[in-house]
C-alpha positions in Angstrom: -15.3 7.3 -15.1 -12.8 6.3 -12.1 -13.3 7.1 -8.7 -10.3 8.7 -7.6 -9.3 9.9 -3.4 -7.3 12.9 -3.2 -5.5 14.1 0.0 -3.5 17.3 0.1 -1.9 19.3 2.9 -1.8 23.2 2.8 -0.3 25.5 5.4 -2.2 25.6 9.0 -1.6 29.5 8.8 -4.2 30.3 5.9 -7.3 31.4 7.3 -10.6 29.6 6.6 -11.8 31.7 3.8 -8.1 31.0 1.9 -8.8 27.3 2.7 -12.3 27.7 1.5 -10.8 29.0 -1.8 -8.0 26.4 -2.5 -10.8 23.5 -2.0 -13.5 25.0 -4.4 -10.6 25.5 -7.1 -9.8 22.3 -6.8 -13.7 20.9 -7.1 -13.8 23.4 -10.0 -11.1 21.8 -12.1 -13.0 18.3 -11.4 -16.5 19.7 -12.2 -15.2 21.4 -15.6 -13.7 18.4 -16.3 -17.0 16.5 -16.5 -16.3 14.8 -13.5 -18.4 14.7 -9.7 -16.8 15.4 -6.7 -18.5 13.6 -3.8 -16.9 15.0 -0.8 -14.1 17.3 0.6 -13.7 17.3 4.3 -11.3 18.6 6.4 -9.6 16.6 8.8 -7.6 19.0 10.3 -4.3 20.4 11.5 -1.8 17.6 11.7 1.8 17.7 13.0 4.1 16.0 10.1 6.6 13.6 11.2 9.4 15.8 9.9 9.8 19.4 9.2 8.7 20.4 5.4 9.9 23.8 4.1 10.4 25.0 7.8 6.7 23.8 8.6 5.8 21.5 11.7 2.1 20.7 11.4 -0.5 21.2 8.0 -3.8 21.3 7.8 -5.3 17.4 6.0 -8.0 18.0 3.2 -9.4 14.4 1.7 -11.6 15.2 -1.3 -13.6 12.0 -3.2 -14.8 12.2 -6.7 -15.4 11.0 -9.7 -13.4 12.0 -13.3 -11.7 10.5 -16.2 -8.0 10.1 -16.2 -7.0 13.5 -17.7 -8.5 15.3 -14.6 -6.3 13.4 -12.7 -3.3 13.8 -13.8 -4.9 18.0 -14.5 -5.0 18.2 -10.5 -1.6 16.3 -10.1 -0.2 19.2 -12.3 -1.9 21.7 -10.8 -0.9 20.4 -7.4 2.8 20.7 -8.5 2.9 24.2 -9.1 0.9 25.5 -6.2 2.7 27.3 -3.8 -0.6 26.9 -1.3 -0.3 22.8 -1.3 2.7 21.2 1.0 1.9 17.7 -0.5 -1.0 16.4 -2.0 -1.4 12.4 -3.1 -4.1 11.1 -5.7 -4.9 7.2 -5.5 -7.7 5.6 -7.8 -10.2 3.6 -5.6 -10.9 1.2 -8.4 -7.7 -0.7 -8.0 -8.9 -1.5 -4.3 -11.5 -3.9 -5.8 -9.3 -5.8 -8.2 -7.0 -6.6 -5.9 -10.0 -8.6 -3.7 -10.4 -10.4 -6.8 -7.1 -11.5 -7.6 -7.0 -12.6 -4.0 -9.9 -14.9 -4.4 -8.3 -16.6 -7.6 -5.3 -17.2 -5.6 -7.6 -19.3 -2.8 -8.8 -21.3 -5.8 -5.5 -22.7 -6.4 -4.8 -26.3 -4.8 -2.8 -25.7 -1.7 0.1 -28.3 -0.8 -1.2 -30.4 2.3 0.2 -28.8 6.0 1.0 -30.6 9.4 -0.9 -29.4 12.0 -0.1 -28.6 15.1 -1.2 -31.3 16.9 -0.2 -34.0 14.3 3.1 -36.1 14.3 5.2 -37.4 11.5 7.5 -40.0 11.6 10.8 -38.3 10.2 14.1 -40.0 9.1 17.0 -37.9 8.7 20.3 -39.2 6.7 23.2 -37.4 7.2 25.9 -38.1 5.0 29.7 -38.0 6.1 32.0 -35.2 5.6 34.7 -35.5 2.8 37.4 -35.3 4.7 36.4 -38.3 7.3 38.2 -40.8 5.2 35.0 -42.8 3.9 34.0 -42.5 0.6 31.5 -39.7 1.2 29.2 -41.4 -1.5 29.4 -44.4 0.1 25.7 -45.5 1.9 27.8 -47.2 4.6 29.5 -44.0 5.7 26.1 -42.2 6.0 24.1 -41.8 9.5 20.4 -43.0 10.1 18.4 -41.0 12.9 14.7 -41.2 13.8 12.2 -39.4 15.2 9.1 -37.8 15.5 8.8 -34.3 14.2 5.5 -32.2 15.9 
């Protein structure tokens, strides 16, 4: 089983017993599904950042839980059809943990030696003359030494 985090947005006009009633359908459909749900809060009413079907705020519902894949994509169906839900987004909370670990294969890689800011490098830079300055521009002679110190 995969733990998955859903967060959906329903009108901020229902009531509470409305709200009430679009949360436990949605932990029924988990629950029937053989999966566990292990929370659904309510965060609140929320303005959006834009208008959505002439609506200025929603109210947030974050529900955690438990299921197989098919319950998943289930609610994400379910979701679609529902007049009562504005939005709604279902991420999996396993993936979190596999990206850590690909981040910790990465540090095992050899890394290419850095300056450091308070270390100095001699540096010589060779500028080599245009074509058109009438030297053979693949001559060494025509070419321009500087150096320096590079920090």
């Amino acid at each position: 089983m995969r733990k998955y985090e859903l967060l959906f947005i329903v009108s901020s006009e229902h009531d509470e017993e409305k709200v009430a009633s679009i949360i436990s359908r949605y932990k029924d459909v988990v629950t029937e599904g053989n999966g566990t749900v292990h929370s659904a809060e309510k965060w609140g009413k929320r303005r959006f950042a834009y208008e959505i079907n002439d609506m200025r705020e929603g109210l947030y519902i974050l529900m955690v839980f438990e299921a197989e894949r098919e319950v998943s994509a289930e609610l994400d169906r379910l979701m679609k059809i529902d007049q009562d839900i504005v939005r709604h987004m279902i991420v999996r909370l396993d993936n979190v943990k596999r990206k850590q670990r690909s981040s910790k294969q990465s540090a095992k890689r050899p890394q290419e030696p850095r300056v450091e800011a308070h270390e100095t490098r001699a540096v010589r830079v060779v500028r080599e003359p245009q074509q058109g300055s009438g030297k053979g521009a693949s001559s060494p002679e025509g070419a321009q030494v500087e150096q320096g110190e590079l920090k």
